[in-house]
C-alpha positions as CSV (number, residue, x, y, z in Angstrom):
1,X,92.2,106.1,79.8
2,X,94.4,107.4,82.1
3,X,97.2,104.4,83.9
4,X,99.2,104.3,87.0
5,X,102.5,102.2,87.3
6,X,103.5,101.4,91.2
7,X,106.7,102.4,91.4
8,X,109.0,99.6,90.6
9,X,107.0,97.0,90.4
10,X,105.9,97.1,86.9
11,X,102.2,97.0,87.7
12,X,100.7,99.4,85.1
13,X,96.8,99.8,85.8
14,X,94.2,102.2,84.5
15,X,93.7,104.5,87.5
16,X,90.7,103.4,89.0
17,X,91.1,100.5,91.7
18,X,88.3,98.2,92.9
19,X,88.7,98.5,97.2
20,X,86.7,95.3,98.1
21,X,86.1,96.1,101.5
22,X,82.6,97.0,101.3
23,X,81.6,93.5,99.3
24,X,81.7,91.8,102.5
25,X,78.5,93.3,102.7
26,X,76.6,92.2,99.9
27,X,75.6,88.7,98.8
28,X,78.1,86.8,96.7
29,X,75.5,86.9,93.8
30,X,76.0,90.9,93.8
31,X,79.4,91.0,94.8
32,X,80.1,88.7,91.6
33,X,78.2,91.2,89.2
34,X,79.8,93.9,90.8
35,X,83.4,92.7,90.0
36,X,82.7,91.0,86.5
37,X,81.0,94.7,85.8
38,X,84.1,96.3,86.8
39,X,86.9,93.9,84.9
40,X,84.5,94.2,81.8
41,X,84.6,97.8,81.9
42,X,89.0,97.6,82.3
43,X,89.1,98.2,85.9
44,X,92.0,95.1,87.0
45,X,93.7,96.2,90.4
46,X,91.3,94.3,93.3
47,X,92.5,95.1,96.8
48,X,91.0,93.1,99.6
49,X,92.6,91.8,103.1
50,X,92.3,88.8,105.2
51,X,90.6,91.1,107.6
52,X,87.5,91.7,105.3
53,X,85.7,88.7,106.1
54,X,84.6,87.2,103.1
55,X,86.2,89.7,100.2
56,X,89.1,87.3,99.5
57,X,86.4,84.6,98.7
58,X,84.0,86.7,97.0
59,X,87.2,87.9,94.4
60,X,88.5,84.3,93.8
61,X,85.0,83.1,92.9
62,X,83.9,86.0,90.0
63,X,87.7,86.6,88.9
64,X,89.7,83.4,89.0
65,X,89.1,82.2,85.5
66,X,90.8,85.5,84.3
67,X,93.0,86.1,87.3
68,X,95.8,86.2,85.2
69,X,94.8,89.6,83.6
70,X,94.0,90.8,86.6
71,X,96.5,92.1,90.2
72,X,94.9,91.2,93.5
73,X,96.4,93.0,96.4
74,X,95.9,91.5,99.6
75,X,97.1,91.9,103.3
76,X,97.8,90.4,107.0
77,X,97.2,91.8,110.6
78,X,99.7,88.8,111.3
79,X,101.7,89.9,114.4
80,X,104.0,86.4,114.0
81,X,105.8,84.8,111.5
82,X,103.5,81.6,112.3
83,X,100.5,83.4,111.7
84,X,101.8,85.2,108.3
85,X,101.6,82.0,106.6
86,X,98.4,80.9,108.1
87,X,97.2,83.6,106.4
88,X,99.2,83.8,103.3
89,X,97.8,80.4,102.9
90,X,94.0,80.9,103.3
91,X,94.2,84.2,101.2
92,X,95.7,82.0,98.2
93,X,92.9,79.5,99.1
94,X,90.2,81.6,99.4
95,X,91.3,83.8,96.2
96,X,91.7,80.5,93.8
97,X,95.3,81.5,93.2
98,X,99.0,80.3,93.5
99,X,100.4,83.9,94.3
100,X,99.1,87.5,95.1
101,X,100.8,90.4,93.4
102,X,101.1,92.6,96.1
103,X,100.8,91.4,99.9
104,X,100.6,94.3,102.4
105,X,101.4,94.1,106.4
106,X,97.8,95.6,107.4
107,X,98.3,99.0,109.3
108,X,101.0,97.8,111.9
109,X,101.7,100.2,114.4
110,X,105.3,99.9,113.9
111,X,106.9,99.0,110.7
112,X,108.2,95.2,110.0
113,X,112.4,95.1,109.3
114,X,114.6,92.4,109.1
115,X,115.9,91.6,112.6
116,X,113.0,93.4,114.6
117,X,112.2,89.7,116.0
118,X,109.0,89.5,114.8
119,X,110.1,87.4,112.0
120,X,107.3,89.2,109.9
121,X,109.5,90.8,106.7
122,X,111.6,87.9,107.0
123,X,108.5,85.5,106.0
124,X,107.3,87.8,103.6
125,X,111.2,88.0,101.8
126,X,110.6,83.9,102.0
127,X,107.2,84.2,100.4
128,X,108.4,86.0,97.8
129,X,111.2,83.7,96.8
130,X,108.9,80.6,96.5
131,X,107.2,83.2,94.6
132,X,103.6,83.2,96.5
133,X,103.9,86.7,96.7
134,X,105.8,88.7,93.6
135,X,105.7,92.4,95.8
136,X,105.6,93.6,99.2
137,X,104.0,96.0,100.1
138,X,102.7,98.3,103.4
139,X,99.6,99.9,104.4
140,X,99.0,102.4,107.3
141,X,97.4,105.7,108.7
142,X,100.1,107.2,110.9
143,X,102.4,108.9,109.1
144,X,105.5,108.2,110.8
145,X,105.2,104.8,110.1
146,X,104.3,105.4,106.3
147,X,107.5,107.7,106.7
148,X,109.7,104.8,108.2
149,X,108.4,102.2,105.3
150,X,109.3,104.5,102.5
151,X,112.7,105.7,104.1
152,X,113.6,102.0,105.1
153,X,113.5,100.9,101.3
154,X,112.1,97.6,102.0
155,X,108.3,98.4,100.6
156,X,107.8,98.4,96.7
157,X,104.0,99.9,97.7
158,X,102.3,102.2,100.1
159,X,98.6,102.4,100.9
160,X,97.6,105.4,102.5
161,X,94.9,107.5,103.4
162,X,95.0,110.2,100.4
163,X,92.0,112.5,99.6
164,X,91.7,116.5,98.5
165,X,92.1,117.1,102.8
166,X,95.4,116.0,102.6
167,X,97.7,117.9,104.4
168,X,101.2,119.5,103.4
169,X,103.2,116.4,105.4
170,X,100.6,113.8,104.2
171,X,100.9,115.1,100.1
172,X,105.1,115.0,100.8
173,X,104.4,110.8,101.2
174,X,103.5,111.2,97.6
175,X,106.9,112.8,96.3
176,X,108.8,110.9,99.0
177,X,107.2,107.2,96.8
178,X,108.0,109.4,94.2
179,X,112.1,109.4,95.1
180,X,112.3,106.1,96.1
181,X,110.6,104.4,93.0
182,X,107.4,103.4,95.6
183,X,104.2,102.8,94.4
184,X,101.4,104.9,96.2
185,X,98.1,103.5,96.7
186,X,95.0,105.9,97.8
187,X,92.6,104.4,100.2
188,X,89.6,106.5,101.6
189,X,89.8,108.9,98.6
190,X,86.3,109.9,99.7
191,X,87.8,110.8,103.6
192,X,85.7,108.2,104.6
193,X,82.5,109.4,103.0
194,X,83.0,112.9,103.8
195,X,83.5,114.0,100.4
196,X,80.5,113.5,98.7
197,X,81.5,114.9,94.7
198,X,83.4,112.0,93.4
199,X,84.2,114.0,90.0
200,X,86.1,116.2,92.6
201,X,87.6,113.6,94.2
202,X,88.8,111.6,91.0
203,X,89.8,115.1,89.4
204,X,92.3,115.3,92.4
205,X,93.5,112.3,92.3
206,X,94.4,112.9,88.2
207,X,96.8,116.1,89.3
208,X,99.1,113.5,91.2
209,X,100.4,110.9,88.1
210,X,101.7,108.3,90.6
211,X,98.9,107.6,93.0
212,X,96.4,104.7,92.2
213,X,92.9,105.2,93.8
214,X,91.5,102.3,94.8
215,X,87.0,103.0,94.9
216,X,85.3,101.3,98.2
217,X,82.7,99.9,96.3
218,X,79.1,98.4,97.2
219,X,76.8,99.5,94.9
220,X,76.2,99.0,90.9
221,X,75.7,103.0,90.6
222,X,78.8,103.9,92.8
223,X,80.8,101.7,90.2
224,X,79.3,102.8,87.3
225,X,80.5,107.1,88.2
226,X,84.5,106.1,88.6
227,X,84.0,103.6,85.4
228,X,82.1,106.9,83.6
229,X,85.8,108.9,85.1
230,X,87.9,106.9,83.0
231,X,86.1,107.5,79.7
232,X,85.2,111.3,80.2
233,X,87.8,112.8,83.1
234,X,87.0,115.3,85.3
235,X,89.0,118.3,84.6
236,X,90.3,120.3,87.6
237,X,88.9,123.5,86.6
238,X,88.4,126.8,88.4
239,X,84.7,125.4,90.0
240,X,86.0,122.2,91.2
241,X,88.9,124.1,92.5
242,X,86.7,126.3,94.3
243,X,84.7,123.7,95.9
244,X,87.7,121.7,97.1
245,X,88.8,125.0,98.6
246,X,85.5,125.3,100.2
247,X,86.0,121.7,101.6
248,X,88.9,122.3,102.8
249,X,88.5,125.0,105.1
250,X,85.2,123.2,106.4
251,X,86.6,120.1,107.3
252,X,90.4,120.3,107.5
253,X,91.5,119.7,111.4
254,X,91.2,117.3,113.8
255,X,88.5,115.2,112.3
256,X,87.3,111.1,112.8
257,X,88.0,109.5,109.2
258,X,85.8,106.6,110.3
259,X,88.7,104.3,109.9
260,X,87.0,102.2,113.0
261,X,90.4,101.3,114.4
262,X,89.6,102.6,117.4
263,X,87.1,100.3,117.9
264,X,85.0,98.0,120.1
265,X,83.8,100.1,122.7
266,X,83.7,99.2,126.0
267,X,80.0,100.4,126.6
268,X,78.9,99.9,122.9
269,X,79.3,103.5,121.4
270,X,79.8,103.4,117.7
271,X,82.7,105.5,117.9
272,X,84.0,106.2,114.2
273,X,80.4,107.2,112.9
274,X,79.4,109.1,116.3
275,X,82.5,111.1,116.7
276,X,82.1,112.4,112.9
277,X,77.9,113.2,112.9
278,X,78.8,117.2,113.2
279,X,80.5,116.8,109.5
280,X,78.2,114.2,108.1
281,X,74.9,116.0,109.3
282,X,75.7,119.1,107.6
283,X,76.7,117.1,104.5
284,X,74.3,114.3,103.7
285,X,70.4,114.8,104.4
286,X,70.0,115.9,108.0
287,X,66.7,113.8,108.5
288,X,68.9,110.4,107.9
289,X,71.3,111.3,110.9
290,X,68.1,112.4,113.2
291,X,66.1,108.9,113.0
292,X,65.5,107.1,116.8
293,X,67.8,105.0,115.6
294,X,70.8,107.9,115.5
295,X,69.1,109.5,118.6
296,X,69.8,106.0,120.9
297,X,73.6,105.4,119.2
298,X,74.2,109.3,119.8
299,X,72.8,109.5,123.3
300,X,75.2,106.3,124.1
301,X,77.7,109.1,124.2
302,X,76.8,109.7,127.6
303,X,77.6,106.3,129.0
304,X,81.5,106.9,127.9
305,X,83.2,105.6,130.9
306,X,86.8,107.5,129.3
307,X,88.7,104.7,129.6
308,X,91.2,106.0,126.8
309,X,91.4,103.1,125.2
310,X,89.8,104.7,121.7
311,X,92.3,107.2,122.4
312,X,95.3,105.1,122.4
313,X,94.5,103.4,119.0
314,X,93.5,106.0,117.3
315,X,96.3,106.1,114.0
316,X,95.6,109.8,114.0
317,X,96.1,110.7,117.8
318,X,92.9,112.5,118.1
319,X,91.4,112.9,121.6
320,X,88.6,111.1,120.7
321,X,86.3,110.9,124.1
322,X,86.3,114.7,123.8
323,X,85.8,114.6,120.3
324,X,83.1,112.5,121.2
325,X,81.3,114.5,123.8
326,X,81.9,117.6,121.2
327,X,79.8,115.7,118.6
328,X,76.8,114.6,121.5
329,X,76.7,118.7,122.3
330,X,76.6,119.6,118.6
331,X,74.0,116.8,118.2
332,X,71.6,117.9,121.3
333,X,71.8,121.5,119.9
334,X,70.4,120.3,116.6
335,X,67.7,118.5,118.0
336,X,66.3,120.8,120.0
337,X,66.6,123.4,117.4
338,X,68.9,125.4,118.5
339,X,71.1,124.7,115.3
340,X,70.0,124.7,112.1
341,X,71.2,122.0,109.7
């Protein structure tokens, strides 16, 4: 089984990561089996955040009577030192624990130093020496800032957006952790459900030695494949290779990664799955895109008022009312029959 250490931390985990996100979704019956499964199986870095409604819980009810074999990775959207510890405070609550291994500022559109009057790293330095929190850490999606954190030397971790569509300036963040003894944590290793061949995915992930992936996970047989990727690895051979090439050039570019920042909308359009249907028609069954159901959230489209605001928090700067309207024309053409999928 292959591990990963983070950096400097000493964490050493097998390299498969459990991202809790997607438990907020399920029961706290099937969240439970879901994380017992995957601690039975060797799986023991849990990532969560405060923002994932009731993750934390979920975790601290299956795993706190082994919590000390296990690292739980948590983070704050905090924007004051006040708020940090309110919740620093419910995390520990909610997770049945006196400390979290690694606590991450949540994707903060600038990075937190000493001194930046936010009073943000300074809480989290204060954390860590009553020893509630034994790393810090950093997660983001705009590279600059993921630049900035690793340069400032004041993160032991990074979570970032890392899949197989990485590009050139986006795979240098993993040598730049590399230099500065930073762990490197993967989210969205699937782009977001774009990529739908996990063994590709996971046989990526094994050509760069320093990168934890942590799994979105939310059901028993998603699980079960990245647990089967630890006892028989995916080898990147000369196929694989050639379908992550063929993956590339098909969806490389200025595409939505469904990372849902940008969102609420002002007239209800579900912006990070609508401004994305052109790549997930063509690969995931075109009939489950084409429902009434699709039809009425793609049609919304048309009520876009191009306010900007989806714009201006996009992490990844894309234009995305255009990006939008692009996806509605796409959309009309395929329903009419104009396009094929």
């Amino acid at each position: 089984m292959l591990t990963v250490t983070l950096g400097s931390t000493g964490i050493t985990v097998p390299k498969n990561g459990f991202g809790a996100l997607p438990i907020q979704r399920v029961s706290e019956e099937y969240a439970g089996m879901l994380l017992r499964k995957a601690y039975d199986n060797g799986i023991r870095y849990f990532d969560t955040a405060r923002a994932y409604s009731d993750s934390e819980k979920k975790i601290g009810l299956a795993l706190s009577d082994v919590r000390n074999d296990i690292f739980i990775a948590t983070k704050t959207m905090a924007k004051t030192a006040e708020d940090f510890w309110k919740d620093l405070e419910t995390s520990l609550s909610l997770l049945k624990t006196d400390y979290i291994d690694v606590y991450q500022f949540h994707n903060p559109p600038f990075c937190p130093k000493p001194g930046d009057g936010t009073g943000l790293y300074e809480a989290a330095l204060e954390a860590k020496d009553q020893g509630k929190i034994r790393h810090i850490g950093i997660t983001n999606h705009r590279l600059h800032i993921a630049e900035e954190a690793i340069e400032s030397g004041l993160y032991e971790t990074l979570q970032f957006p890392f899949s197989y569509l990485a590009t050139e300036r986006e795979l240098r963040l993993v040598e730049m952790c590399r230099e500065y003894k930073m762990g490197f944590i993967a989210m969205k290793a699937l782009a977001g459900g774009l990529l739908n061949h996990a063994d590709l995915c996971y046989a990526f992930m094994c050509e760069h030695d320093i990168v934890l992936p942590i799994w979105g996970v939310q059901r028993e047989r998603e699980l079960d494949e990245f647990l089967s990727f630890a006892v028989d690895q995916p080898e990147m051979n000369e196929e694989r290779k050639a379908a992550i090439a063929k993956d590339r050039e098909e969806l490389m570019g200025d595409f939505c990664r469904g990372c849902g920042y940008c969102m609420p909308c002002a007239v209800g359009i579900q912006i990070n799955d609508c401004a994305r249907m052109r790549q997930m028609i063509r690969r995931a069954p075109s009939a489950n895109w084409l429902t009434p159901e699709w039809q009425e959230k793609m049609l919304r489209i048309d009520d876009c008022i191009r306010c900007g605001k989806c714009k201006s928090k996009c992490p990844y700067g894309l234009d995305t009312p255009n990006l939008l309207l692009e996806n509605l024309i796409d959309y009309k053409k395929i329903l009419s029959g104009e396009i094929k999928v």
